[in-house]
Jmol script that loads the backbone (N, CA, C; Angstrom):
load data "model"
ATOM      1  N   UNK A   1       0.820  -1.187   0.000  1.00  0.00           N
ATOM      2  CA  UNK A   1       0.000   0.000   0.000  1.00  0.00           C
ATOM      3  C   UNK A   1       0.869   1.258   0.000  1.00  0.00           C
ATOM      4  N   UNK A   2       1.865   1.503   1.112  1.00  0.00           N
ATOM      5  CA  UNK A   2       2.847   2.177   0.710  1.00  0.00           C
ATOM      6  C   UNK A   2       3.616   2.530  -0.525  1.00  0.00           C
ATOM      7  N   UNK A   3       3.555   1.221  -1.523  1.00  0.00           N
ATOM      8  CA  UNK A   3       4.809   1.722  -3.042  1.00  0.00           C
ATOM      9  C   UNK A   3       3.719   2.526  -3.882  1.00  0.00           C
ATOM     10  N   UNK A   4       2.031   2.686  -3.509  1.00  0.00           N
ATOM     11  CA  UNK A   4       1.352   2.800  -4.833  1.00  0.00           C
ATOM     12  C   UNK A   4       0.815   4.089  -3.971  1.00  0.00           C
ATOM     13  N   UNK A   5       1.275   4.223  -2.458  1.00  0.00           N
ATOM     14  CA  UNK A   5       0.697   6.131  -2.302  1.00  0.00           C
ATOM     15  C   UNK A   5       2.262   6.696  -2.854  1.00  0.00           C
ATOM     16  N   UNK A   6       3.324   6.171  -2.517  1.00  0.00           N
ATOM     17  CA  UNK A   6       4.703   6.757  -3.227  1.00  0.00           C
ATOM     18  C   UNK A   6       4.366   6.733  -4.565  1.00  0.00           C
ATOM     19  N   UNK A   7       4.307   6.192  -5.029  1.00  0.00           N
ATOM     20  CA  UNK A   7       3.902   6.177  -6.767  1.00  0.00           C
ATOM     21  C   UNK A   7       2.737   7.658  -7.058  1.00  0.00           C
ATOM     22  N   UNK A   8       1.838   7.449  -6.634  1.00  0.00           N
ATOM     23  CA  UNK A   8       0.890   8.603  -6.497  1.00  0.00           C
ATOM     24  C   UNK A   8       0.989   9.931  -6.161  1.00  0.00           C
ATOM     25  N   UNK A   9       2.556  10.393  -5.164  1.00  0.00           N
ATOM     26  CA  UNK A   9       2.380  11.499  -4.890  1.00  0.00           C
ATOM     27  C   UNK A   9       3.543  11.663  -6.320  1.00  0.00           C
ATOM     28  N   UNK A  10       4.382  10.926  -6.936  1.00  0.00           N
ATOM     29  CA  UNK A  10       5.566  10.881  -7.502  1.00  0.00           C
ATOM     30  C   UNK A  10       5.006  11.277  -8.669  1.00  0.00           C
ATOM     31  N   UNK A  11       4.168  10.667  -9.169  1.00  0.00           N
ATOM     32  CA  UNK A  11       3.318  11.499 -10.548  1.00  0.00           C
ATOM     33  C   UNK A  11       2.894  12.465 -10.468  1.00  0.00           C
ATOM     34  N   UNK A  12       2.640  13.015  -9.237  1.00  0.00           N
ATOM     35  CA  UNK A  12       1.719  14.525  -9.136  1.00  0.00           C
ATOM     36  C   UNK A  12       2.910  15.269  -8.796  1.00  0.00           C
ATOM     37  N   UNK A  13       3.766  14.799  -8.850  1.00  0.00           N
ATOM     38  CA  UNK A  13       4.948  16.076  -8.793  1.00  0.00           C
ATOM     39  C   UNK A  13       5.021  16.240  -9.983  1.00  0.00           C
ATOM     40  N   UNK A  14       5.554  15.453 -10.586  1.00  0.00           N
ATOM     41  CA  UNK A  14       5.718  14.918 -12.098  1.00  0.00           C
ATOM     42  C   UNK A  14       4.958  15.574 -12.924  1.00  0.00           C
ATOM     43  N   UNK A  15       3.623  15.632 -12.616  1.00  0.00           N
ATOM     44  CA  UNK A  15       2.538  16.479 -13.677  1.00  0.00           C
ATOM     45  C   UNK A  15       2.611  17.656 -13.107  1.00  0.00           C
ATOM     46  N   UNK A  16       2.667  18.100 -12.030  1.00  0.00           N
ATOM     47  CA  UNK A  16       3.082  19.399 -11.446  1.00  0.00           C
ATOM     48  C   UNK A  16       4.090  20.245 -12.439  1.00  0.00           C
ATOM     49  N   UNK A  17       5.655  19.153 -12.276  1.00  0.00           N
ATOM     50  CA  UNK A  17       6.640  20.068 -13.069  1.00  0.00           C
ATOM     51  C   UNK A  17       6.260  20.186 -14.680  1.00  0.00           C
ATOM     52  N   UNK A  18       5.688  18.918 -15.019  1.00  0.00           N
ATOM     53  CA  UNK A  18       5.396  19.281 -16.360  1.00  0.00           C
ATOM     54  C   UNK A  18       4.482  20.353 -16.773  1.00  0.00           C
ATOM     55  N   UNK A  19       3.910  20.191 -15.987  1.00  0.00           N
ATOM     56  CA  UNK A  19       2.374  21.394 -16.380  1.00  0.00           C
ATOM     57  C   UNK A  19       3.313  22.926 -15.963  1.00  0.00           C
ATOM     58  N   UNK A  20       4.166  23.119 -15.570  1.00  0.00           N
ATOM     59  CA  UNK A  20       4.694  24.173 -14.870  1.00  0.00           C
ATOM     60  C   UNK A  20       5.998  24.367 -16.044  1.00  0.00           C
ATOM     61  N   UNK A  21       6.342  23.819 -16.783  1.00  0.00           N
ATOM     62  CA  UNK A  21       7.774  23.766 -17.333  1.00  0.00           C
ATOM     63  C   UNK A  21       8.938  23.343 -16.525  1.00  0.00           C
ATOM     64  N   UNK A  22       8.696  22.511 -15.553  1.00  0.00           N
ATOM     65  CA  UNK A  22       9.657  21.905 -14.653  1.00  0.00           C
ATOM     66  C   UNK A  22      10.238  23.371 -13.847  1.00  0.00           C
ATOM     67  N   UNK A  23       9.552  24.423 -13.905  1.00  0.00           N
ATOM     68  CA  UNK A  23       9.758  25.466 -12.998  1.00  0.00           C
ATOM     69  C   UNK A  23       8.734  25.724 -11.273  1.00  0.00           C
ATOM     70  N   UNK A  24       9.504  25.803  -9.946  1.00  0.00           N
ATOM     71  CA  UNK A  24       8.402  26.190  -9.381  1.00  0.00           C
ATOM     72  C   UNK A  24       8.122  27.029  -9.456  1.00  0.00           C
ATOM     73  N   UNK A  25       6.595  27.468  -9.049  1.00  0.00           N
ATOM     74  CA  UNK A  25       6.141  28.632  -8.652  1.00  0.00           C
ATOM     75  C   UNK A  25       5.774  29.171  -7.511  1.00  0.00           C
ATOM     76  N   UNK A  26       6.571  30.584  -7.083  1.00  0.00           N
ATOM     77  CA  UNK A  26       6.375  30.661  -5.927  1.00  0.00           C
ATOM     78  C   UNK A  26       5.082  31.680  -5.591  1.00  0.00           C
ATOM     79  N   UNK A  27       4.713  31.532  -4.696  1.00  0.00           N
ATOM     80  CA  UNK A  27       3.243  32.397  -4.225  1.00  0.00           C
ATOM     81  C   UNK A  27       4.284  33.570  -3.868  1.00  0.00           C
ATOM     82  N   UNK A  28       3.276  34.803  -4.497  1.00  0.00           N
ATOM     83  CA  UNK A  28       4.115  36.029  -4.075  1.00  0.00           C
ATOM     84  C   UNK A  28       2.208  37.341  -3.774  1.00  0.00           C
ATOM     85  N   UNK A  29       2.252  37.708  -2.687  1.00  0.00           N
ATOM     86  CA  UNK A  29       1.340  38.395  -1.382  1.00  0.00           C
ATOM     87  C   UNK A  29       1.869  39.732  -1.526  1.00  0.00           C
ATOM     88  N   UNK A  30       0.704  40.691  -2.835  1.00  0.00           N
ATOM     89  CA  UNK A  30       1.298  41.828  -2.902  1.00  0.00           C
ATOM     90  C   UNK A  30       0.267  42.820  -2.109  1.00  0.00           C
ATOM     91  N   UNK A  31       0.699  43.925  -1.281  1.00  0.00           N
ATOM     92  CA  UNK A  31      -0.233  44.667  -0.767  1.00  0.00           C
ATOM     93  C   UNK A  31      -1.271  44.945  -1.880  1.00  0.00           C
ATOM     94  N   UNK A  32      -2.646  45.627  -1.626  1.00  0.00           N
ATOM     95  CA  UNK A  32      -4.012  46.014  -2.012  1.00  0.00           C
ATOM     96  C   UNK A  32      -3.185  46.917  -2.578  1.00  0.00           C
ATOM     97  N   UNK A  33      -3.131  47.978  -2.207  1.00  0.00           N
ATOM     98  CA  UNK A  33      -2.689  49.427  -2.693  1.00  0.00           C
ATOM     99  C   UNK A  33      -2.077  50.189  -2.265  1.00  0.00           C
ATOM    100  N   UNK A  34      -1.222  51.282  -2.224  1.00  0.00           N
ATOM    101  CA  UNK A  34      -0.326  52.252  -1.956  1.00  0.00           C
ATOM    102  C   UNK A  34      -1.151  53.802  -2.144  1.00  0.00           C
ATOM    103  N   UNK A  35      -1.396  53.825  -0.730  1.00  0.00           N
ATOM    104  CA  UNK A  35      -1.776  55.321  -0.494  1.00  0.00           C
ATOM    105  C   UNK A  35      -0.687  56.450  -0.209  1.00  0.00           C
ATOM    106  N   UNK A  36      -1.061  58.029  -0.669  1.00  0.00           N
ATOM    107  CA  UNK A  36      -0.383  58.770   0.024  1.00  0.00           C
ATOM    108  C   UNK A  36      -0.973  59.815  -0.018  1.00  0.00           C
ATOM    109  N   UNK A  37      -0.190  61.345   0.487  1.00  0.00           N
ATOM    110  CA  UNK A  37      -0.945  62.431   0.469  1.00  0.00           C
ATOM    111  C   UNK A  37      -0.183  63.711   1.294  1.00  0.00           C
ATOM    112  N   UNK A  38      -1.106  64.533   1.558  1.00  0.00           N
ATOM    113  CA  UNK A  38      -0.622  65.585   2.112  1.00  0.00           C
ATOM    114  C   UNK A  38      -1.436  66.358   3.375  1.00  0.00           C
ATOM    115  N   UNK A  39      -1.286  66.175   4.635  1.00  0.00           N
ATOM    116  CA  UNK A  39      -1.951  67.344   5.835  1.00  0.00           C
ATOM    117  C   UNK A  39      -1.393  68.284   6.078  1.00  0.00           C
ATOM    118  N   UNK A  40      -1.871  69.528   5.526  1.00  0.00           N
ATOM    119  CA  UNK A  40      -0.840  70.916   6.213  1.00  0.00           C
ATOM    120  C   UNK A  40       0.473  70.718   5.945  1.00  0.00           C
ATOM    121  N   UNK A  41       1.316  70.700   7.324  1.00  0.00           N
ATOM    122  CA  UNK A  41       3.064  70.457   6.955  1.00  0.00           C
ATOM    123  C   UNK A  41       3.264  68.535   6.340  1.00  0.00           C
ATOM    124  N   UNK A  42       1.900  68.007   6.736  1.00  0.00           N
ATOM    125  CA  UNK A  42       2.595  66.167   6.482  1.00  0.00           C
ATOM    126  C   UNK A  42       2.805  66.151   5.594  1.00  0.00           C
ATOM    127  N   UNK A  43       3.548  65.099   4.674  1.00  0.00           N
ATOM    128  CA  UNK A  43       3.523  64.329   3.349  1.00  0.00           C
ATOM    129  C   UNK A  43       3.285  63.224   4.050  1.00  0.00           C
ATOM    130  N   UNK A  44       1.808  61.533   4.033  1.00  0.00           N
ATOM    131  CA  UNK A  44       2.766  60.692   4.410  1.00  0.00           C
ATOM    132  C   UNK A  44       1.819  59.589   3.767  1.00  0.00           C
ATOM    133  N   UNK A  45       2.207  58.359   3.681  1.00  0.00           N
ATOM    134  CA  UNK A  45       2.151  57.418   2.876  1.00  0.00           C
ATOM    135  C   UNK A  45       1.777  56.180   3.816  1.00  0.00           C
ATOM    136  N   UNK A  46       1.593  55.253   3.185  1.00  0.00           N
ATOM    137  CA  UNK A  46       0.949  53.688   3.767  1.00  0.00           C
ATOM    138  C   UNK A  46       0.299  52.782   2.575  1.00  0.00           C
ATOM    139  N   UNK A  47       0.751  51.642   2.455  1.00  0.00           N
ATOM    140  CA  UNK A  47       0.294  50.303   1.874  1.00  0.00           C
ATOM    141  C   UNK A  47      -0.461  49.528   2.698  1.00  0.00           C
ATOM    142  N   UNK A  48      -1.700  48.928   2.054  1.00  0.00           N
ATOM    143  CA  UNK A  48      -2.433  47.749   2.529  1.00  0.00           C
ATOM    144  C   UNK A  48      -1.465  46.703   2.755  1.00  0.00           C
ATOM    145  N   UNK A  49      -1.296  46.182   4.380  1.00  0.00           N
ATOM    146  CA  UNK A  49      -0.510  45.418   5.030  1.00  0.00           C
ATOM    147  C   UNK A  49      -1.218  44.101   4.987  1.00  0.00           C
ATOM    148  N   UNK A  50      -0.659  43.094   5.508  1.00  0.00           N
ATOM    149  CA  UNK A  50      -1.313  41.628   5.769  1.00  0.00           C
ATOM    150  C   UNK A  50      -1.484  41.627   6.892  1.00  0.00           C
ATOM    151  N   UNK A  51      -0.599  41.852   7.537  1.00  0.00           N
ATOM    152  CA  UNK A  51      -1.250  41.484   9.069  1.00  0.00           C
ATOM    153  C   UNK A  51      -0.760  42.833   9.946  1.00  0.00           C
ATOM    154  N   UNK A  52       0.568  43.961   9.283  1.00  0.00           N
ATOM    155  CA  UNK A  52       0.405  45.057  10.056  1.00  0.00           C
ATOM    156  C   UNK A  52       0.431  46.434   8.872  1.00  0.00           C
ATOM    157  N   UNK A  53       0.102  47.710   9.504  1.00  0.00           N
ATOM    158  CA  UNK A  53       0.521  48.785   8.350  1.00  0.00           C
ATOM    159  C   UNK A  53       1.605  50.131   8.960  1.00  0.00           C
ATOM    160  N   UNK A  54       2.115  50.036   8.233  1.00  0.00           N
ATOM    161  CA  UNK A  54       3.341  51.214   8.642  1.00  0.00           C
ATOM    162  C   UNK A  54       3.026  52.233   8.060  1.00  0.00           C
ATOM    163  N   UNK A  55       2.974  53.018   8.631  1.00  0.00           N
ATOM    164  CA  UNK A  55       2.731  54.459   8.094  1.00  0.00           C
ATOM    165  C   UNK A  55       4.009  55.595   8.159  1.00  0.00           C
ATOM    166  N   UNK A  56       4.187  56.171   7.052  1.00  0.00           N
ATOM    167  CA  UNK A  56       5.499  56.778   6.856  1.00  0.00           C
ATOM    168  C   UNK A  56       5.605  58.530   7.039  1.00  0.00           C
ATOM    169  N   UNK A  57       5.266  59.667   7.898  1.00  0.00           N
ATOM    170  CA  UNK A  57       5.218  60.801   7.689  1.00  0.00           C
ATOM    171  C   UNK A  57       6.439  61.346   7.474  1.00  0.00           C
ATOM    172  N   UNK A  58       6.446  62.747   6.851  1.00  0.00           N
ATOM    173  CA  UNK A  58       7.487  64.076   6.963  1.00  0.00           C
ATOM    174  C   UNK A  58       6.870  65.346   7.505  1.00  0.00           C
ATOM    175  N   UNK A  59       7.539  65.849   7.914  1.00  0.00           N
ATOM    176  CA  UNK A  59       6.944  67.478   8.317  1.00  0.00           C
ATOM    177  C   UNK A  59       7.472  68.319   7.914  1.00  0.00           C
ATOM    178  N   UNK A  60       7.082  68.656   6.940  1.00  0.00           N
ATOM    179  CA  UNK A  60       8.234  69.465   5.621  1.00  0.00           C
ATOM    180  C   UNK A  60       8.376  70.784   6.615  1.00  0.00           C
ATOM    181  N   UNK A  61       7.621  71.435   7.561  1.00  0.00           N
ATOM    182  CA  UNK A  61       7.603  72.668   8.035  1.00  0.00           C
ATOM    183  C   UNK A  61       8.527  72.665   8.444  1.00  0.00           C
ATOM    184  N   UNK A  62       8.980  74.158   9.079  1.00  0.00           N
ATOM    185  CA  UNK A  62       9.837  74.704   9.990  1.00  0.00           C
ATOM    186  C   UNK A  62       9.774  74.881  11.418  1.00  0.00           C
ATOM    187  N   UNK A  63       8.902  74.264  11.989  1.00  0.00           N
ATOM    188  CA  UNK A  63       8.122  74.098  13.332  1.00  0.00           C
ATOM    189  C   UNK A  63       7.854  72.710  13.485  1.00  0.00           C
ATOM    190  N   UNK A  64       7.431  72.396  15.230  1.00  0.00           N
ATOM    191  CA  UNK A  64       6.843  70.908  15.462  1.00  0.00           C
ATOM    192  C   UNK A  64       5.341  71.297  15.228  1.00  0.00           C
ATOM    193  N   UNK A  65       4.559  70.025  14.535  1.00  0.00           N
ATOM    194  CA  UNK A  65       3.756  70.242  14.693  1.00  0.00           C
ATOM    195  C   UNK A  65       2.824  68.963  14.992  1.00  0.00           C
ATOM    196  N   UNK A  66       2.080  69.098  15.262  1.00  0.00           N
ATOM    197  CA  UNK A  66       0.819  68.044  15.481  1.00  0.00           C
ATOM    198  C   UNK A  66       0.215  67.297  14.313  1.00  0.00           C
ATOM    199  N   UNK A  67       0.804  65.525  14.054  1.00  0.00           N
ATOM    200  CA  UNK A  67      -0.191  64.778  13.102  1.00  0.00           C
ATOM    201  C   UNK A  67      -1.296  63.770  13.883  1.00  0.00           C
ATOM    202  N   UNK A  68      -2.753  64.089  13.380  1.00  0.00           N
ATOM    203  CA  UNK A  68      -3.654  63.259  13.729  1.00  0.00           C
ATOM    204  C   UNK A  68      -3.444  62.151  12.834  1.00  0.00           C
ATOM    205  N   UNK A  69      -3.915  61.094  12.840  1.00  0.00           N
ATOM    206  CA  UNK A  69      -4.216  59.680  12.392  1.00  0.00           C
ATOM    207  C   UNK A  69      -5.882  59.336  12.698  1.00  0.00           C
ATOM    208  N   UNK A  70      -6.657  59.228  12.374  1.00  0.00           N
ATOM    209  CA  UNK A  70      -7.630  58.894  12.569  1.00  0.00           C
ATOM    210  C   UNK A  70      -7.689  57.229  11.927  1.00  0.00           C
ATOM    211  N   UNK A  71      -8.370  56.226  12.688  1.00  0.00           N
ATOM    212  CA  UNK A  71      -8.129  54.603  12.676  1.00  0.00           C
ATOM    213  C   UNK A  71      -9.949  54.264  12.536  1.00  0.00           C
ATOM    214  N   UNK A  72     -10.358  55.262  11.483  1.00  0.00           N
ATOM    215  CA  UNK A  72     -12.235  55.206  11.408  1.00  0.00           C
ATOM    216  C   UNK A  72     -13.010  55.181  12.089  1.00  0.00           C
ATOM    217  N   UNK A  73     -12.473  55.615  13.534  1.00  0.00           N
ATOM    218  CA  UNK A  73     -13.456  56.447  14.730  1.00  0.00           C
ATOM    219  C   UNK A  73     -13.453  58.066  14.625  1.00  0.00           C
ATOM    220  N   UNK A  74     -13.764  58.651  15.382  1.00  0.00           N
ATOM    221  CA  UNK A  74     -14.029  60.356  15.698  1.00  0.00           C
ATOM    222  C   UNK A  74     -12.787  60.665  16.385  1.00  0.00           C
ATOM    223  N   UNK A  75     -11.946  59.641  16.935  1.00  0.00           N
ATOM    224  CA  UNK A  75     -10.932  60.452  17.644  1.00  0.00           C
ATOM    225  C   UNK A  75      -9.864  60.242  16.932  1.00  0.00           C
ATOM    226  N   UNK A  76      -8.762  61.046  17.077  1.00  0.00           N
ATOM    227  CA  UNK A  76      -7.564  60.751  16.207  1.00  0.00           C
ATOM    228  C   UNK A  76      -6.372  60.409  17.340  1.00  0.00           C
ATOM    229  N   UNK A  77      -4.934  59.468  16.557  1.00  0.00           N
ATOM    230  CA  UNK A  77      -4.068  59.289  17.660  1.00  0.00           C
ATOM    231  C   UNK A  77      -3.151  60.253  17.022  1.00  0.00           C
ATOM    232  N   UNK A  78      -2.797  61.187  17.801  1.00  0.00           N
ATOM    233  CA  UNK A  78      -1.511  62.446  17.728  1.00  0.00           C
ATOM    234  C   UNK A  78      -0.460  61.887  17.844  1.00  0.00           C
ATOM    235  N   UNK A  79       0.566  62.082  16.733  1.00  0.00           N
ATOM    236  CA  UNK A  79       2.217  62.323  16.833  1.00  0.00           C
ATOM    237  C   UNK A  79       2.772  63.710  17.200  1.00  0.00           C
ATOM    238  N   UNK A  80       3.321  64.223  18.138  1.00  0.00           N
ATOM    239  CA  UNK A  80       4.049  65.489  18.183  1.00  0.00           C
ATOM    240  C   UNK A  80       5.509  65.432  17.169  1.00  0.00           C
ATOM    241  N   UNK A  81       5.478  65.923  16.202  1.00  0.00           N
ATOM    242  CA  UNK A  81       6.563  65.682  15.183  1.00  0.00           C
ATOM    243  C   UNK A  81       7.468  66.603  15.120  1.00  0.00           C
ATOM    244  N   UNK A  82       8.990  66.665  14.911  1.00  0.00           N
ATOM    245  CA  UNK A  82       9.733  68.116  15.300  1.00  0.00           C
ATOM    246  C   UNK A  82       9.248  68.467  13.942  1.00  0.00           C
ATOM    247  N   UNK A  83      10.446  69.759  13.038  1.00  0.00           N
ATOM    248  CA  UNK A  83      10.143  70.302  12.325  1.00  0.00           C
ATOM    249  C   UNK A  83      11.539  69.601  11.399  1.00  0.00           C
ATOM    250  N   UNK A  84      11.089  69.075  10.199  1.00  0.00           N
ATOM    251  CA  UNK A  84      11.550  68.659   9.248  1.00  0.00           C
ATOM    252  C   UNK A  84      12.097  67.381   9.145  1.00  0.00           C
ATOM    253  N   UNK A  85      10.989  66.933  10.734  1.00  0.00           N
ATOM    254  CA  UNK A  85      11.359  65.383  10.670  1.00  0.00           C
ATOM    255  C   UNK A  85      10.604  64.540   9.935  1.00  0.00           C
ATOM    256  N   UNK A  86      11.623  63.056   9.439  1.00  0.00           N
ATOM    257  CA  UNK A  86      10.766  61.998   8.647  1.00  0.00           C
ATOM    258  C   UNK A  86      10.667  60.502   9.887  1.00  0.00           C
ATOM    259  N   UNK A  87       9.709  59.876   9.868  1.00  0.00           N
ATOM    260  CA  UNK A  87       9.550  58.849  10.762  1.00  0.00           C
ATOM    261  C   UNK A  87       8.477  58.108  10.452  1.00  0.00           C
ATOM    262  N   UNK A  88       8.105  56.887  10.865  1.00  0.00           N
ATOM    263  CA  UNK A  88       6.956  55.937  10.690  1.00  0.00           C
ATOM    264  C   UNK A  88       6.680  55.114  12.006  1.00  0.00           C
ATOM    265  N   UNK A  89       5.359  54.598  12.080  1.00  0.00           N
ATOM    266  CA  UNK A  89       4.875  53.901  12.732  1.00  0.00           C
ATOM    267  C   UNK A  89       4.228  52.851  12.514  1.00  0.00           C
ATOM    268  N   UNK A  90       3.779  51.724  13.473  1.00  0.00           N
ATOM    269  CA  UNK A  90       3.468  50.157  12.501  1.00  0.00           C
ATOM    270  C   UNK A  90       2.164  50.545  13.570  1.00  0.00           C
ATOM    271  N   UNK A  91       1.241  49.737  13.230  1.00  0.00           N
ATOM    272  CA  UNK A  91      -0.252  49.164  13.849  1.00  0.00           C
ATOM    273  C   UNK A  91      -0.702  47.662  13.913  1.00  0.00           C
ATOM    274  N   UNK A  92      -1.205  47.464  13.901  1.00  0.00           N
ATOM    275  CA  UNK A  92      -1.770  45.968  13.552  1.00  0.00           C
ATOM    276  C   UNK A  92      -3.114  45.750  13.339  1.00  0.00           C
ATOM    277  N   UNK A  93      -3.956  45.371  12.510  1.00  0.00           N
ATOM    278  CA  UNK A  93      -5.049  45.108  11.738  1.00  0.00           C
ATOM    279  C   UNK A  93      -5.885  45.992  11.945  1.00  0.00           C
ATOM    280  N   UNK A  94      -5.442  47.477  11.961  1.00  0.00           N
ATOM    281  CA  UNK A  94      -6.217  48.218  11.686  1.00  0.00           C
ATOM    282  C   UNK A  94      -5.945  49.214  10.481  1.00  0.00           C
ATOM    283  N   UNK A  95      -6.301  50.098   9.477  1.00  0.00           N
ATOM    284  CA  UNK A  95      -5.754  51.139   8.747  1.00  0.00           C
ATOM    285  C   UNK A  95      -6.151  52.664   8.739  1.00  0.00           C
ATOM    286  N   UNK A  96      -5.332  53.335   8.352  1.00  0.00           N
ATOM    287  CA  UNK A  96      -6.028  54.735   9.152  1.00  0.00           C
ATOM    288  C   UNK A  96      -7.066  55.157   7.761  1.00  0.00           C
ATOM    289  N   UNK A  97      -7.930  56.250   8.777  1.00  0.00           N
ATOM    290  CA  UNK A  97      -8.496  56.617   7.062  1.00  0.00           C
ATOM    291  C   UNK A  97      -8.852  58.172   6.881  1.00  0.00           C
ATOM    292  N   UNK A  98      -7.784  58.822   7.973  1.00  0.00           N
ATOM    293  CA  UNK A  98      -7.945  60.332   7.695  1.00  0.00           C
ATOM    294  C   UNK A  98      -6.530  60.532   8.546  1.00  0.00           C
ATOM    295  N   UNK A  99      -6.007  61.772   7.977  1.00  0.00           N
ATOM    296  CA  UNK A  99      -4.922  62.702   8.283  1.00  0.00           C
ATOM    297  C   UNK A  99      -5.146  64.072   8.361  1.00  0.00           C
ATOM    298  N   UNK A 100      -4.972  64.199   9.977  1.00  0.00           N
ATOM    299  CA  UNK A 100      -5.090  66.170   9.981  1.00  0.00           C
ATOM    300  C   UNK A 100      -3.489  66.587  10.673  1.00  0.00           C
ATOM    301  N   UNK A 101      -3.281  67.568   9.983  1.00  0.00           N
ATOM    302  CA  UNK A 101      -2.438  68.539  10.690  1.00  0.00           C
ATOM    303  C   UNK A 101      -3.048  69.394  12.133  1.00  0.00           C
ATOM    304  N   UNK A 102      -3.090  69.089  12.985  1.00  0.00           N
ATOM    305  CA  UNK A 102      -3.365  69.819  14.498  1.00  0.00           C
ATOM    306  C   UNK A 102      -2.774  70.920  14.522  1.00  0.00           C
ATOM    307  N   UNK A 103      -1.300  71.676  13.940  1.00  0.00           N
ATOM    308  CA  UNK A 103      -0.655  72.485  14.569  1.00  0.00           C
ATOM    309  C   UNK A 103      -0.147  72.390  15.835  1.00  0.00           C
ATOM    310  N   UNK A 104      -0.116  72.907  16.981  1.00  0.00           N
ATOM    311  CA  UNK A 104       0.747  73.036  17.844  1.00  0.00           C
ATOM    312  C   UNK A 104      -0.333  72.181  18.516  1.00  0.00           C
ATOM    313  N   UNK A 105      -1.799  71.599  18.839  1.00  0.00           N
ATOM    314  CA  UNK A 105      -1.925  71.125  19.969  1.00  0.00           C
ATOM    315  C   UNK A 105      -3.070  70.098  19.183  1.00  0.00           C
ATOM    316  N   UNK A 106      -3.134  68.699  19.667  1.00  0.00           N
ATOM    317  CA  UNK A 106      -4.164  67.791  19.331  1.00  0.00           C
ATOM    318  C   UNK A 106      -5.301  68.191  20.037  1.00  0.00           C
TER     319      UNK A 106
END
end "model"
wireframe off; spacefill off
backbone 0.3
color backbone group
């Protein structure tokens, strides 16, 4: 019983590589889409993640200022950002879906 399940998986490789050109194929998991944009002083960006999303800001200004994140509730989570800094942050299965510039105070 054993030589004829060996036999069985040995052909389905077999028709595998043939049907394939004796090449594998590898599964390749590309994000949804690539967002970006602009709040006041932000520039900042984010891709549909699998299991987390990083979000990438700048604060092109000459001052610190205040970035909201809003995560599709009413409240937003504030970064205090210096002035002409670039930085990112990760989350996990959530994505944001608004960006405000606060200015000096959330």
């Amino acid at each position: 019983m054993r030589n004829i399940a060996k036999a069985a998986i040995v052909s389905t490789v077999a028709a595998i590589a043939i049907a394939t050109g004796g090449q594998a194929q590898a599964a390749t998991i590309v994000p949804d889409s690539y967002h970006s944009g602009t709040a006041g002083c932000f520039s900042w960006s984010w891709s549909d993640g699998i299991i987390s999303t990083t979000v990438y800001y700048h604060n092109t200004c000459g001052s610190t200022h205040v970035l909201g994140v809003y995560w599709g509730g009413s409240t937003a989570t504030c970064y205090t950002v210096g002035a002409n800094v670039k930085s990112n942050f990760t989350v996990y299965d959530s994505t944001p879906s608004k960006f405000v510039d606060f200015g000096s105070k959330c």
